[in-house]
C-alpha positions in Angstrom: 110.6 89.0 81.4 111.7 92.4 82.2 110.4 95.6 85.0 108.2 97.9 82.9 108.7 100.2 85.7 110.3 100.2 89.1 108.1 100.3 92.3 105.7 102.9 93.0 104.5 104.2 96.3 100.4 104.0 97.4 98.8 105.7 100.0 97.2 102.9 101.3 97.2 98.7 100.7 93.7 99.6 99.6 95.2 102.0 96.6 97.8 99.3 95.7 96.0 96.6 95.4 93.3 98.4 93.2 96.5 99.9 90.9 98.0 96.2 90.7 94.7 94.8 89.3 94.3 97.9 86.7 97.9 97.2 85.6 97.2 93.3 85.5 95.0 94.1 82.0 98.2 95.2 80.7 100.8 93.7 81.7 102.0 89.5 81.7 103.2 90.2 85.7 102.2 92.5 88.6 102.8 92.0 92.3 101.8 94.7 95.0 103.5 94.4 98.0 104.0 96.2 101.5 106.4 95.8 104.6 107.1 97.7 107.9 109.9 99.9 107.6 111.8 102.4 109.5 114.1 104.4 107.3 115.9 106.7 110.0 117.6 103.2 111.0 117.7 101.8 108.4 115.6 98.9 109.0 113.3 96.7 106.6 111.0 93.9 107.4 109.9 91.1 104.5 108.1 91.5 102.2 104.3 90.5 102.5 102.5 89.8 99.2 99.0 92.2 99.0 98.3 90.9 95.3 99.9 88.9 92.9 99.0 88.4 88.8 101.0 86.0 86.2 104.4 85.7 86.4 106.3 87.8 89.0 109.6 87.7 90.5 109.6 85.6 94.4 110.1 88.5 96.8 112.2 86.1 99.5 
């Protein structure tokens, strides 16, 4: 299993998880995920899974 593609940003969890579940037709894995995030300091929070299909990486 390789990325077809890196991450792509979504206006909203709405959009993602509709994109995730097009791209699940076509492709063996697909996870879409969100987090909070405040890029000025640098700071990330975990990951929390919106949708998951077949075989994706664990995002711990």
């Amino acid at each position: 299993m390789f990325p077809a593609f890196g991450p792509a940003d979504q206006q909203s969890e709405d959009r993602a998880i509709r994109m995730a579940k097009a791209l699940a037709e076509k492709h063996v894995g697909v996870i879409a995920w969100s987090r909070e995030a405040d890029p000025t300091l640098g700071e990330y929070g975990p990951p929390a899974t919106l949708f998951a299909s077949g075989e994706v990486p664990d995002m711990e």
